[in-house]
C-alpha positions in Angstrom: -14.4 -124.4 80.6 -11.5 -123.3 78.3 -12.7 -121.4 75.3 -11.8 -122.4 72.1 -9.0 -120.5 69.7 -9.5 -119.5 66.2 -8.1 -121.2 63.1 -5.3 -120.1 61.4 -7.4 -119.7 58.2 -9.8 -117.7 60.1 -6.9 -115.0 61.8 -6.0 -114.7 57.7 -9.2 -113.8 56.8 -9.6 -111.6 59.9 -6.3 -109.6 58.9 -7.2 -109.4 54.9 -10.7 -107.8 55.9 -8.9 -105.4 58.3 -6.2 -104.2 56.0 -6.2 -100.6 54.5 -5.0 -100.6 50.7 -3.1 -97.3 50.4 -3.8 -96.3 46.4 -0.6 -94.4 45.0 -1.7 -90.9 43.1 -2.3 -90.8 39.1 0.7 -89.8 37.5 0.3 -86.1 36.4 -0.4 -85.4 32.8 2.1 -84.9 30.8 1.6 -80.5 29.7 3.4 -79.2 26.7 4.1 -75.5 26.9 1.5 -73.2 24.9 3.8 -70.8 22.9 1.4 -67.5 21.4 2.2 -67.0 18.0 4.5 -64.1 16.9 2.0 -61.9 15.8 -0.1 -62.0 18.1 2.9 -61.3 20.4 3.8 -58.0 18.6 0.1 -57.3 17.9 -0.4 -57.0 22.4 2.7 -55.1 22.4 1.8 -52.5 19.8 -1.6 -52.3 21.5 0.1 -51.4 25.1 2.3 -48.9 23.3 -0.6 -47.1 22.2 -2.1 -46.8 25.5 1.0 -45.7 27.0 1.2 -42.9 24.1 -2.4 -42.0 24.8 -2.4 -41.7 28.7 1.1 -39.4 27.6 0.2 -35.5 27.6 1.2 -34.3 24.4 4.4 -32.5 24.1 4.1 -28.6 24.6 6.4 -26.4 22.4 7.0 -22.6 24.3 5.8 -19.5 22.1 8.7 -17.8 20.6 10.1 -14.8 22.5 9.2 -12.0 21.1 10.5 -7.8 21.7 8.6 -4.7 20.7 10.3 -2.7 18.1 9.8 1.1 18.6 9.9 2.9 15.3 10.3 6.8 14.3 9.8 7.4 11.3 12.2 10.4 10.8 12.8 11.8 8.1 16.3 11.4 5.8 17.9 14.5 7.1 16.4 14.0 10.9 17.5 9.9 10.9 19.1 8.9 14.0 17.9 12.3 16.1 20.1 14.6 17.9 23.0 12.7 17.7 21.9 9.8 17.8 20.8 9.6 21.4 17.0 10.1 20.6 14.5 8.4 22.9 12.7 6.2 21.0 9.9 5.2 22.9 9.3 8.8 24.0 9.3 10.1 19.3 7.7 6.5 19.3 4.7 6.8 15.9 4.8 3.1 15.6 5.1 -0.6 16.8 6.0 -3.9 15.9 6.9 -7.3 17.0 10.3 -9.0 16.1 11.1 -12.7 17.1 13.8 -13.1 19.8 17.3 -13.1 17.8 16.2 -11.5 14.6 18.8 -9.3 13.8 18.1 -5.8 12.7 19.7 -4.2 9.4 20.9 -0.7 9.4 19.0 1.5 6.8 21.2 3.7 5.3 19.9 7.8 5.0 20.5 7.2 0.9 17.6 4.4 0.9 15.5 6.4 3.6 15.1 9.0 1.2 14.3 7.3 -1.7 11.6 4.1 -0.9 11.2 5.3 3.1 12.3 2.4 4.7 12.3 2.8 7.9 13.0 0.0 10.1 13.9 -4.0 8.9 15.0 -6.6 11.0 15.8 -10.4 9.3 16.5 -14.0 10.3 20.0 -14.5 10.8 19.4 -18.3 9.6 17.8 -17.5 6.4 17.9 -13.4 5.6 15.5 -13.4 3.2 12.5 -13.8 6.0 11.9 -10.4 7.1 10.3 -7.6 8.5 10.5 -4.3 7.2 8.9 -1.1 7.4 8.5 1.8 5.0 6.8 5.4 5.5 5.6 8.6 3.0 4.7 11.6 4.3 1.8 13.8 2.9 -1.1 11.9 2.9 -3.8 12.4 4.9 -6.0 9.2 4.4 -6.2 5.9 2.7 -7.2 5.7 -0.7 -9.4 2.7 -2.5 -7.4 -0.2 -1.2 -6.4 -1.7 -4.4 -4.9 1.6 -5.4 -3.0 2.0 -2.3 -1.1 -1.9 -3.2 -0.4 -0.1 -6.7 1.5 2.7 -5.2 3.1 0.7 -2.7 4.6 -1.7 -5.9 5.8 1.9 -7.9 8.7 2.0 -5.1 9.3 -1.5 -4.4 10.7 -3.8 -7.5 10.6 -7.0 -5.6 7.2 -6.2 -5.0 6.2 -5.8 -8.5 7.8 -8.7 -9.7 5.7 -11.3 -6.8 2.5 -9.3 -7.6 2.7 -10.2 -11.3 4.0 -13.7 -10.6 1.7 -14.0 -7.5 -1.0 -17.2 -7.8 -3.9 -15.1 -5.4 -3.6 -11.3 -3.6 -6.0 -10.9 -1.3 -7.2 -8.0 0.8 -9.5 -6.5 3.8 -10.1 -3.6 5.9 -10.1 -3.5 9.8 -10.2 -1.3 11.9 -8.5 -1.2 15.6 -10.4 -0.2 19.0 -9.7 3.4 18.3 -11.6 3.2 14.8 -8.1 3.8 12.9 -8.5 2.0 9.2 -6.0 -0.6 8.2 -5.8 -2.5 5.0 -4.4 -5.9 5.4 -2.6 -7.9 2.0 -1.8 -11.1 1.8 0.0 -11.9 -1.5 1.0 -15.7 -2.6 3.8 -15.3 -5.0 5.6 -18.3 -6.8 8.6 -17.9 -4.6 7.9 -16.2 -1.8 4.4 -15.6 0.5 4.0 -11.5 2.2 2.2 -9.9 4.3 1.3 -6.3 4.4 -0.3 -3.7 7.2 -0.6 -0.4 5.8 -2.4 2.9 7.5 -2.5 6.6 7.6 -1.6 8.7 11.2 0.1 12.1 11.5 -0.3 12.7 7.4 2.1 9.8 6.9 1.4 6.6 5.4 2.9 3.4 7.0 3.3 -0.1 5.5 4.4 -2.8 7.3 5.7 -5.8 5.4 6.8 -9.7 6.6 8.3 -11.3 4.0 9.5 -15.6 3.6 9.9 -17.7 1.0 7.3 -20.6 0.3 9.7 -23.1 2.1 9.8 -20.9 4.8 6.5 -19.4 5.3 4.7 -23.4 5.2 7.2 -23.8 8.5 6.6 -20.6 10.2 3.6 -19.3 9.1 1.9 -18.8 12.5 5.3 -16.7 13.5 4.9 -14.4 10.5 1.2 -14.3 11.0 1.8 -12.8 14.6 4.7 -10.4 13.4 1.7 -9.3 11.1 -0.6 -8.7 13.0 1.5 -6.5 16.1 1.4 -4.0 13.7 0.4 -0.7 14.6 0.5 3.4 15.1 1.1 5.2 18.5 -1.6 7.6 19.0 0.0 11.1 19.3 -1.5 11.6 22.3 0.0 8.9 24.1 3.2 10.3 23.2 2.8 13.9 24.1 1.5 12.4 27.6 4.8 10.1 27.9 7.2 13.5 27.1 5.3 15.7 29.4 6.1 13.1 32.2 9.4 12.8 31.2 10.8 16.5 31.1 9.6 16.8 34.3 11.6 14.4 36.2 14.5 15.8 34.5 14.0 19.4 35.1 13.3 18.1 39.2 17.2 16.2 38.8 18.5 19.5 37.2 17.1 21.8 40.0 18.2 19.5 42.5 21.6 19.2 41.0 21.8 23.3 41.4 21.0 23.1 45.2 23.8 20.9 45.8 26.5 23.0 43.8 24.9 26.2 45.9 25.4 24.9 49.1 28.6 22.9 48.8 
């Protein structure tokens, strides 16, 4: 028995049902580009430059070099020992610091014996910061530290004038680990700021002055400060101990030198 065949209309229906309907992807949206306002552009990038700034160490400035001074105090007709060719670490009475390439000014014997400077050394870039020492002999101990400024200004016109121009002098007393008394000055003139060490040893009275105008001083102030305060006597002891070692060694090359002559 021969079956019987669809219908045209019902292959058409068959082939509708059984068709897959592909649907095509949404068109993508349309994005217009977000531009951050200027200042808040500059605002991030100041804000990053201050962490970077932060996280940086700190720049580190090396001290300034400094080289200790060994001063004599000789007198007028004794300046510049034996011919000149004194030790003077081994006649050494005091010390002082002096910045690296400070240059140091001759004292002439005329101005030795008449104020007792001793010693100065001054910045070649602007002379008038300085560092200067002076000495009188015959005195024993310190008198009342206002009187001892007093004196100090009878000798020393440029002294005078900043002490009666100065805005505030002030003063202390200190004493170092081998209970020698020092007075300490500090004078703020209308030009110029000072400071001043001054002591007694071996019957001699030693001030020691550092010296800059105001302009000057507010940009090196800790410098001066320093210089101020490496200020001091050498015990007498210490430099009887450093001759005695000294002589010697040179008697020893002497003796030595005779041995050679006898034998040769």
């Amino acid at each position: 028995m021969a079956s019987a065949l669809p219908s045209p209309s019902a292959l058409s229906s068959i082939a509708s049902s059984a068709a897959v309907t592909v649907a095509k992807p949404p068109p993508k949206p349309f994005l217009k580009p977000h531009h951050r306002p200027l200042s808040t552009t500059l605002a991030a990038a100041a804000a990053a430059a201050a962490v970077l700034l932060s996280a940086a160490p700190a720049p580190s400035f090396a001290d300034p070099m400094f080289n200790l001074y060994y001063g004599t105090a000789a007198s007028a007709a004794n300046y510049g020992g034996y011919g000149g060719n004194a030790d003077k670490k081994a006649t050494a009475e005091y010390t002082y610091e002096v910045p690296e390439g400070w240059k140091e000014r001759l004292v002439s014997k005329v101005e030795k014996g008449t104020n007792g400077t001793d010693s100065e050394f001054y910045n070649p870039k602007k002379r008038s910061e300085r560092e200067y020492l002076t000495f009188l002999a015959g005195f024993r101990s310190l008198a009342p530290v206002d009187a001892v400024l007093s004196n100090l200004a009878l000798s020393d016109v440029g002294l005078q004038d900043q002490i009666a121009t100065a805005d505030e002098v002030r003063s202390q007393e200190r004493k170092d680990d081998n209970g020698q008394l020092y007075y300490a000055y500090e004078i703020e003139g209308a030009g110029s700021h000072s400071l001043i060490s001054v002591t007694c040893a071996r019957n001699k009275l030693y001030a020691h002055f550092v010296t800059a105008p105001n302009l000057d001083w507010g940009r090196d102030q800790d410098m001066l400060r320093h210089l101020h305060d490496s200020f001091k006597t050498v015990d007498p002891s210490s430099s009887i101990k450093l001759q005695v070692e000294v002589k010697p060694a040179i008697a020893t090359a002497s003796f030595n030198l005779s041995i050679q002559k006898f034998w040769s």
